[in-house]
N, C-alpha and C positions, 0 to 999 in steps of 0.2 A: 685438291692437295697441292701442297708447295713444289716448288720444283727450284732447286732439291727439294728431296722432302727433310722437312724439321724435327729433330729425334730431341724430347727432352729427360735427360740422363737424373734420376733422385736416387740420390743415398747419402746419408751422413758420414759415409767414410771418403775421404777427399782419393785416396790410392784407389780406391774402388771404379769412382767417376772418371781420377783420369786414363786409366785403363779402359772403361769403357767408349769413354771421350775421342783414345785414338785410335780404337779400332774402326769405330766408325767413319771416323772422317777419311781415314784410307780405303774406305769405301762410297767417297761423295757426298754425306751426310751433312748436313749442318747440322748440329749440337747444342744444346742449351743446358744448363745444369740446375739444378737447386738440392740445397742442404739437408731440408725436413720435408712435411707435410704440409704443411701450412704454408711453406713458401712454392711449392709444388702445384698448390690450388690457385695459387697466385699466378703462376710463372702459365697456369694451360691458360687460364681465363686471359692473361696477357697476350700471350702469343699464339694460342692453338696450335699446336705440336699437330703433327701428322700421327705421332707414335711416344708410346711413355713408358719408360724401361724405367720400373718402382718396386725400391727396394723393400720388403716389409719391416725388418725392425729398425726404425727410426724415432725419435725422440719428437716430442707437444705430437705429432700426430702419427699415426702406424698406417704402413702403409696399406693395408687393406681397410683403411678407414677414406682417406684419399681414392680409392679406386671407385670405392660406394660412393663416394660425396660424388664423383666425377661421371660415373655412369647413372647418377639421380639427376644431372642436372643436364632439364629440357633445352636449354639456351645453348647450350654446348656442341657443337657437332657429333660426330663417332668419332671418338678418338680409342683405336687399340690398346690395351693395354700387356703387356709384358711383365709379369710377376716376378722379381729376385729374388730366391729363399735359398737356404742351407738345403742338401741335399736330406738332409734328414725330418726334416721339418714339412711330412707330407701334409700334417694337420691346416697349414698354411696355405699348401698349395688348394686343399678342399675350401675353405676359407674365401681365398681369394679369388677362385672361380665364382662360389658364389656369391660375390661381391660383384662380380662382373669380368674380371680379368678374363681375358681371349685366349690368355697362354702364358708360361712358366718356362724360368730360367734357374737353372740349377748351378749355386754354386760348388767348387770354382768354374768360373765359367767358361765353356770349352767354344773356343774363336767363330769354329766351323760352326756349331747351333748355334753363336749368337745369328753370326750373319745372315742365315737358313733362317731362324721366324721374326728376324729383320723382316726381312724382304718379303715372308710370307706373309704377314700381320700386313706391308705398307698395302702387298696386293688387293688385301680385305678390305682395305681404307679405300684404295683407286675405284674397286665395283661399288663401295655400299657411295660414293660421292656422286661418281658417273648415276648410279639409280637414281639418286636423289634430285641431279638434275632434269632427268628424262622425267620420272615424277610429275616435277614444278612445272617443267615445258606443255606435260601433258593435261595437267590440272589448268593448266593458263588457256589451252586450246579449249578443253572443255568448257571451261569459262565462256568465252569467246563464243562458241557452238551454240550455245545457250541462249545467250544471248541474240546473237544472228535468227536462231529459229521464233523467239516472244515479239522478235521486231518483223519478224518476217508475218507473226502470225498476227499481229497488229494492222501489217498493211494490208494482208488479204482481207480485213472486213471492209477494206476502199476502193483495192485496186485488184483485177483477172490475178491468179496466182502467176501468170507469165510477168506481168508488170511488176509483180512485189516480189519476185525473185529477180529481175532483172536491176529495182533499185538497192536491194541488199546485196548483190554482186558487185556495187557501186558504179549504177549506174541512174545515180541521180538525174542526171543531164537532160532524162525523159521528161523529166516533170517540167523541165523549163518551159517558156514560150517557145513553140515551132508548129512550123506547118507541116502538116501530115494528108495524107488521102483517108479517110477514116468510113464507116459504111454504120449510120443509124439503123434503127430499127424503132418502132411500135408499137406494141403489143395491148392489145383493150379484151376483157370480159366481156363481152357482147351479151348482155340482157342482165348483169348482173344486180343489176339497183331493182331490178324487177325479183329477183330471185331471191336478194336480202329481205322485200318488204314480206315473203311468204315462208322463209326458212326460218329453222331454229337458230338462236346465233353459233350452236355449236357444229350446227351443218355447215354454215358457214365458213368458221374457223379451219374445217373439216378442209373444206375447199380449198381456203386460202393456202394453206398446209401443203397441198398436195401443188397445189398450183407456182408455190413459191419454189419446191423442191425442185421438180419438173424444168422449171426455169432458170434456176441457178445452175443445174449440170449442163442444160445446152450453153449458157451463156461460158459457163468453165472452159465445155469443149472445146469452144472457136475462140478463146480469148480475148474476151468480151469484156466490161465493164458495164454492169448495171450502174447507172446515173439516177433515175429516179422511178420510185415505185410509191406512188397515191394513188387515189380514188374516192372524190368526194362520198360515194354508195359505199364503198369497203370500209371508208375509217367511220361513215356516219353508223355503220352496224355493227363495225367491232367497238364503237362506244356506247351503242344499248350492249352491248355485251360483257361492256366490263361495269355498265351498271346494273345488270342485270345476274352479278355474283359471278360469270365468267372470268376475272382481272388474270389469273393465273394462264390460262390459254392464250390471253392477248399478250400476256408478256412473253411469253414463248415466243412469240412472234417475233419481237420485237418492236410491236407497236407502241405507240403513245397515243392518247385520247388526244382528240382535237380542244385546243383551250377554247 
């Protein structure tokens, strides 16, 4: 919202406007005017008024024709509107509600209510603006969130979740050349080539399954990096097994046949 905030004043009676023109300003207001409707839809799309104090009977466009075009149009912010009608002209005020208008001024127009849904309307402007930012802020973080998490869940197929949380914290710096104390490990199937030439390959698979699992939690626990996992006897069997109509189980894996 402007600060001041921007009131733009419609009616085709000039006495009308400047009447309304000074009471505002005696209350801090900047002001803007226009004649019709048509120059009315001009005057918001130019300037975006905080607040639009619209007269209904005016000439090329009425004003609850102006309210509809102005609360139809997405490009627009919220802008309040403020209906002027004859005190008898309730049909009007039903009209231009449901046109959109937020609220009605009854002529002649009495100083104290105008001032009162002044100020009340700009307040409805100040929360639905404030929302709107907290919204985008928060739509921005979610963004962000999102993203953070597909990159983070990218680098855990590389690196311990401690190291892929530590580079998405930005903490690149790790990956650089440096010297560390680091502690190897491993790890061999002990008879396993013996055990492929005599099992089924989904025994097998069965194994490797349980074996990979098993391995991957302790290596999680202690903040490990698995480096590298072959076996001339495990890939030479999960490739009788993916010729042998198993390909679905090996890709579970994440294996690939040996070219």
């Amino acid at each position: 919202m402007n600060d001041p905030p921007r009131i733009l004043i419609v009616d085709d009676n000039e006495a009308n406007r400047d009447i309304l023109d000074t009471r505002l300003k005696a209350h801090g207001y900047v002001t803007l005017q226009a004649v019709d409707g048509e120059e009315a839809l001009v005057a918001t799309r130019q300037h975006l008024p905080d607040l639009i104090l619209l007269d209904v009977m005016m000439p090329k466009l009425g004003g609850i024709e102006v309210c509809r075009r102005i609360k139809g149009d997405a490009s627009l912010p919220f802008t309040p509107v403020i209906l002027v009608t004859a005190k008898s002209d309730t049909q009007d005020v039903v009209a231009g509600l449901d046109a959109g208008a937020d609220e009605y001024l009854a002529k002649p127009i009495d100083q104290a209510a105008l001032v009162a849904r002044v100020r009340s309307m700009l307040r409805v402007k100040a929360l639905q603006d404030e929302l709107k930012d907290v919204n985008a802020k928060l739509a921005e973080r979610v963004r962000d969130q999102v993203a953070q998490l597909e990159r983070l869940s990218r680098l855990k197929r590389f690196f311990s979740p401690q190291v892929a949380d530590a580079i998405v914290a930005g903490g690149e710096e790790i990956l650089k050349p440096h010297r560390r104390e680091i502690t190897a490990v491993f790890l061999d199937l002990r008879g396993f080539t013996a055990f492929t030439d005599r099992a089924d390959p989904e025994e097998v698979l069965d194994l490797l399954r349980a074996y990979h699992a098993t391995l991957g939690r302790t290596v999680e626990e202690f903040g490990g990096t698995l480096e590298h996992f072959a076996g001339d006897g495990a890939r030479g069997h999960l490739n009788q097994a993916v010729s042998r109509g198993t390909a679905r189980e090996a890709v579970r894996l994440n294996w690939r046949p040996l070219s």
